[in-house]
N, C-alpha and C positions, 0 to 999 in steps of 0.2 A: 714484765719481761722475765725477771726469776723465779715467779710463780707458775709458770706455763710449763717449763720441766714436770715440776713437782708435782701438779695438778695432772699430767698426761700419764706417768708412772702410776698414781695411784688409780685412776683409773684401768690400766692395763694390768693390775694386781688385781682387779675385782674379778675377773674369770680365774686366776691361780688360784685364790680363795674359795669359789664356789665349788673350783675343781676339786677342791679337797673334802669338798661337806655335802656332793650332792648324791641323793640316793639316786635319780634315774639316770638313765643311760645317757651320755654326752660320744659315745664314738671313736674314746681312744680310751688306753688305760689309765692313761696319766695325763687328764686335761688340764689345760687345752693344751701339752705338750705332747708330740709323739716320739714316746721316750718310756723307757718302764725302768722303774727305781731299779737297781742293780748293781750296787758296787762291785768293782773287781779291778782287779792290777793284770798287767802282763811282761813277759820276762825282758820286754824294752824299754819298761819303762821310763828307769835311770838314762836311756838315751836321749828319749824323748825331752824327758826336762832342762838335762844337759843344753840341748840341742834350741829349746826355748830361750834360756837363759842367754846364751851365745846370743841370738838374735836380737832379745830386746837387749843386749848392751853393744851391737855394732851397729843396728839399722838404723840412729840418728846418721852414721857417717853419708849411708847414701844421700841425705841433703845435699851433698856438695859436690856430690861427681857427676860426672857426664850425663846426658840424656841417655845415651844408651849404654854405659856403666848402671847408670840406675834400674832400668830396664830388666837387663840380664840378671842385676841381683835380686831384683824383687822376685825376679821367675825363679829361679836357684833357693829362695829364700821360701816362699811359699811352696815350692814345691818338696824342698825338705820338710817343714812344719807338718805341711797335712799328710806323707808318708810316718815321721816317726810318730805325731799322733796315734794316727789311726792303728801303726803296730804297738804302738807301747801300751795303747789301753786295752789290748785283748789278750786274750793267753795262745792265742793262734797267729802272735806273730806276725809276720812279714803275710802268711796266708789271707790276714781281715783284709787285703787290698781288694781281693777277688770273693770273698765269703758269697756276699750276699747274691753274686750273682749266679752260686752252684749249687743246686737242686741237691746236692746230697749231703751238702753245710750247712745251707739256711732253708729255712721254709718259706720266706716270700723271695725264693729266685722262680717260681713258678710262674709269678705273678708280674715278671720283668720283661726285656725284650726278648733276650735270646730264644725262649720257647717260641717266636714270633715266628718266627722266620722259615717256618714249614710253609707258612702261606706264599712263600715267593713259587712251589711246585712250578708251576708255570709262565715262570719269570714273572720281571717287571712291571711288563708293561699290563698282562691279566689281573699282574697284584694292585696296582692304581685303580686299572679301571672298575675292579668288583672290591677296592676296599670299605667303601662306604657297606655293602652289605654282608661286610668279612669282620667289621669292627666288634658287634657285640659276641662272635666266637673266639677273639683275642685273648689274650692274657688283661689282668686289667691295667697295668701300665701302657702298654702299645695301644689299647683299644681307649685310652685318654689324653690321645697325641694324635699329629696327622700321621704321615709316615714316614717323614725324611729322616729321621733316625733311623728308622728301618732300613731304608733305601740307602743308607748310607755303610749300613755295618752289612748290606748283603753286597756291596758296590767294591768292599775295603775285603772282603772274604773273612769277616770277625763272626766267628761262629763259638769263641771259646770264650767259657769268665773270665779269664788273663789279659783274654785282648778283648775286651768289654771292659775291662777297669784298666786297660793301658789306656785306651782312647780315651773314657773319662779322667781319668788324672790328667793325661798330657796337654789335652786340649782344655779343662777345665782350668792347669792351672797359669794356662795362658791369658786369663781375662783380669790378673794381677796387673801385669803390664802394662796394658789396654785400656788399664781405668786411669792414667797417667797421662796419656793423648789429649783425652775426652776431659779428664782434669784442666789442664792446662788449658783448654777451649773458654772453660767455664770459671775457674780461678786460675790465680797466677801460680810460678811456677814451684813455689816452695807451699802454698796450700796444696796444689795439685799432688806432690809430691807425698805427703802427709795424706791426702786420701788413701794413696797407693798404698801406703802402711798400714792404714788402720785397714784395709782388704785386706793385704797379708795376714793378719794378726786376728781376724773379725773370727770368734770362735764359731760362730754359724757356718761361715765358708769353709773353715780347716774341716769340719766333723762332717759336712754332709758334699763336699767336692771330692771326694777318694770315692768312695763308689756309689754313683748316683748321678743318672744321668742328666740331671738338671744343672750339673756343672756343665755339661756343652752346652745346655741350651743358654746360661750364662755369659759366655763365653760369645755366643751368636747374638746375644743382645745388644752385648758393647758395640760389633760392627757395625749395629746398625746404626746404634746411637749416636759413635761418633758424627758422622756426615748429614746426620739429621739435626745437628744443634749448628751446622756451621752456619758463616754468616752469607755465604753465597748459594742461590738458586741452582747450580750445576751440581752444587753437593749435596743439597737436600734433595736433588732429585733419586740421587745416587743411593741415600740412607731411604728415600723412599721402597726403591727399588729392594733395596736388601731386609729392608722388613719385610717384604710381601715375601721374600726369597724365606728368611728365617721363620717365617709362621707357618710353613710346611712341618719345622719341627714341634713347634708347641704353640698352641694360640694362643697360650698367654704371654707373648712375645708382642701379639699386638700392644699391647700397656709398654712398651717403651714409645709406641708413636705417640701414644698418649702424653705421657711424660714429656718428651720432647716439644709436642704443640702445647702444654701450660709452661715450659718453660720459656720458649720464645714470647708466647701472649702476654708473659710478665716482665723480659727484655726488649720486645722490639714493636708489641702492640698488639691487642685480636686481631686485626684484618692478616696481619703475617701468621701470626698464627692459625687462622682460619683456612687461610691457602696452601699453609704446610701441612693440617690435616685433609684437607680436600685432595692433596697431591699426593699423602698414604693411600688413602681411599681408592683414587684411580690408579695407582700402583698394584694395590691390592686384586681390584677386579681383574686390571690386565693380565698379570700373573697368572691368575688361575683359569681367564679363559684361555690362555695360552697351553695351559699346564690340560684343561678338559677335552682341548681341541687335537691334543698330541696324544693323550693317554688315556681319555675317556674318565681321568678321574673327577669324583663329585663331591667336592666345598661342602657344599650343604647339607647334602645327606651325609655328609662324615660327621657334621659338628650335630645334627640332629642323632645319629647313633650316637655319639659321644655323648652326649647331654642322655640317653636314654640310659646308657653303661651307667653313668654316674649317679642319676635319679635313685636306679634301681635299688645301686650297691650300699655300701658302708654309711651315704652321706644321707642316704634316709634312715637314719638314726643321728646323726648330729641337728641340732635342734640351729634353727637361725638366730634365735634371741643369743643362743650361747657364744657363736663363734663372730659373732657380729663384733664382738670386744675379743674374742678365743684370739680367731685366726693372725691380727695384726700384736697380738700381745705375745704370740707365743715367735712368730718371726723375731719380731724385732727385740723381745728379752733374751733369747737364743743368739741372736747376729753381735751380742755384744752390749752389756749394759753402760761403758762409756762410750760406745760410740751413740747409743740412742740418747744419751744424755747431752751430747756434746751438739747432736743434729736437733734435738729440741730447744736447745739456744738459738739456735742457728732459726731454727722455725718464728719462734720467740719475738726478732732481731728482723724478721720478715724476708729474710735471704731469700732467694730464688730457688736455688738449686734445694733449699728446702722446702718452701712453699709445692714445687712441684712435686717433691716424691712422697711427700706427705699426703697430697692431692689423691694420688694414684693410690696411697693407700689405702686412704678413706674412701673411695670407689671401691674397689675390691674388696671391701669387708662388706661394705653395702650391699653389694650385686649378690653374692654369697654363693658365687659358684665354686669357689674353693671355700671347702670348710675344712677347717684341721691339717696336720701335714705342711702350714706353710714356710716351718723353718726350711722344707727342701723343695717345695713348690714355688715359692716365691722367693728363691733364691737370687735370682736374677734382676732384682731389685735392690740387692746389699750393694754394690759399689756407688750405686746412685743417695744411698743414706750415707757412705762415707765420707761422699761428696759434702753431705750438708754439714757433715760432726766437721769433716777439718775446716769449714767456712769460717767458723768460730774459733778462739785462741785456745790451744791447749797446749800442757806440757807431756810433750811427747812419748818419752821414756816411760815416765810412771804408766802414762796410759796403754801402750802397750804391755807393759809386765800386767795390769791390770787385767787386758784380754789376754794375754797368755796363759795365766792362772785361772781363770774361768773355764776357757777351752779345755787344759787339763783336767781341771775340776771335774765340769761336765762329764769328757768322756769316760772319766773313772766310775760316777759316779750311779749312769743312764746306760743303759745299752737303746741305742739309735734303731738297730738293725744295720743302717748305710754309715 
């Protein structure tokens, strides 16, 4: 059991090692992280860590207050963190909230939503039905997504970077909270609670949920996942439904249905589990021939351009041998090196809530349709590894100033882009 950490770490160190020695192309600069060495301070900084410190010496208190005392500080809490973060490690201030998504600060706001959105010319309902054949003229973020992001910032009137990274912060750092429900479903009330934290504090969420829209798809996970681990039929139908609902915004939203049917298979049996994926499944189709019959839009030729986008682009140059150990080594050393160490006891010790997210990850490295990028692509999988770190006992405090200090570490020391 103590050697199962040790043994998984070293392992997930042999891509940072090769990253460093290898002469051919691997796909980013700084394999298998997507990150490029770059120290540098910003003139917040001293607030930032202030503002750190504060947190890990009051966040044991919320153990003991209210459900929804806890709630509201967790949101307050995380949503300060990954503000003064993100300004205190650039020298632009309060401005790195919206950087990346402005074509005359950054260079991959091209490559983001908001240039999308010329495609709506002729509304909505032309933009559905011809997006499957609109996909591979997209920017490459929106043409690696369905559309309901789209459809949601042309629905909201967000056409500006400001209110591109209002929506992402506000809503991203809503799924703090949210993992505190879904806690409590699956551990009791003071482990759950302690999930909740190590989100707040996970340096992966703080650097890549300020701007980066895979903090809402995040955020869209949780809903679903809630009502898919409960223990009544009326709910799982419900978490059915809203899966099929959220994979409008990103397919790889279906890997919570996933997660959820290994986790029930190893609480309540395969045949329940079997039926809880069976009942995503027909959720799923409904959904979309609902969705084809109204709008003419097409499932499958969208995820067929998609898959061609991607074939084409940057990930034909990442090599499969490489990210097969890359992609889950750079998430999860990035999301926080005690909370992976904490959810590998947890794994170890054969806990559920770890058995399951481990499961999903080890599919996902296999499949190898995300290669690289996973610190903010498979973002929406950290509260679920939270899950398993606080299954296991840990002393609280420390481990937070732990991730604290990392997060700041990081952002000083990388420039992300997001």
């Amino acid at each position: 059991m103590n050697s199962l950490p040790w043994a998984v770490i070293a392992v997930l160190a042999v891509p940072v090692v090769i990253g460093r020695i290898a002469d051919g192309p691997l796909g980013v600069t700084n394999p298998p992280f997507v990150a490029v060495v770059d120290p540098h301070t910003g003139p917040l900084l001293a607030v930032s860590v202030l503002c750190f410190a504060a947190a890990v010496a009051s966040a044991p208190r919320l153990l003991t207050v209210s459900p929804a005392r806890f709630a509201a500080g967790t949101f307050g809490m995380t949503l300060v963190l990954r503000l003064v973060l993100a300004a205190g490690g650039e020298g632009t201030g309060i401005a790195a909230w919206w950087q990346v998504f402005d074509p005359t600060r950054s260079w991959e706001a091209p490559n983001e939503y908001l240039p999308a959105l010329g495609a709506f010319h002729w509304g909505p309902r032309v933009f559905l039905d011809r997006f499957a054949e609109t996909v591979t003229s997209l920017p490459v973020h929106a043409a690696g997504h369905p559309p309901g992001l789209l459809l949601t910032l042309y629905a909201l009137g967000i056409s500006s970077p400001g209110g591109m990274a209002a929506l992402c912060i506000g809503v991203g750092a809503m799924s703090v909270p949210l993992t505190y429900p879904l806690g409590r479903r699956l551990l009791d009330d003071r482990r759950a609670r302690i999930a909740t934290l190590l989100f707040a504090f996970a340096p992966g969420a703080l650097i890549f949920s300020v701007t980066s829209a895979d903090a809402v798809y995040l955020t869209l996970g949780l809903l679903a996942a809630w009502p898919l681990t409960a223990a009544r039929w009326r709910w799982r139908a419900v978490g059915a439904a809203m899966l099929a609902a959220v994979s409008l915004f990103a397919w790889s939203l279906l890997a919570v249905g996933v997660w959820a049917a290994v986790l029930v298979w190893r609480r309540d049996g395969l045949r329940t589990a079997a039926t809880l994926f069976a009942l995503c499944g027909a959720a799923l189709v409904a959904f979309y021939a609902a969705l084809y019959g109204l709008s003419g839009f097409d499932p499958i030729g969208t995820l067929q351009a998609t898959e061609e986008v991607y074939r084409r682009g940057i990930a034909s140059i990442r090599p499969y041998w490489f990210w097969l150990l890359g992609s889950p080594a750079a998430f999860l050393l990035v999301l926080g090196l005690p909370i992976l160490w904490y959810a590998l006891r947890s794994l170890a010790a054969g806990r559920t809530v770890a058995v399951a997210i481990f499961a999903v990850l080890a599919v996902a490295a296999v499949m190898g349709y995300t290669k690289a990028e996973t610190e903010r692509i498979w973002l929406f999988l950290a509260p679920f590894v939270c899950l398993a770190a606080a299954a296991s006992s840990l002393p609280l405090r420390p481990v937070l100033a732990a991730l604290a200090v990392q997060a700041i570490a990081y952002e000083l020391v990388v420039d992300t882009l997001w």
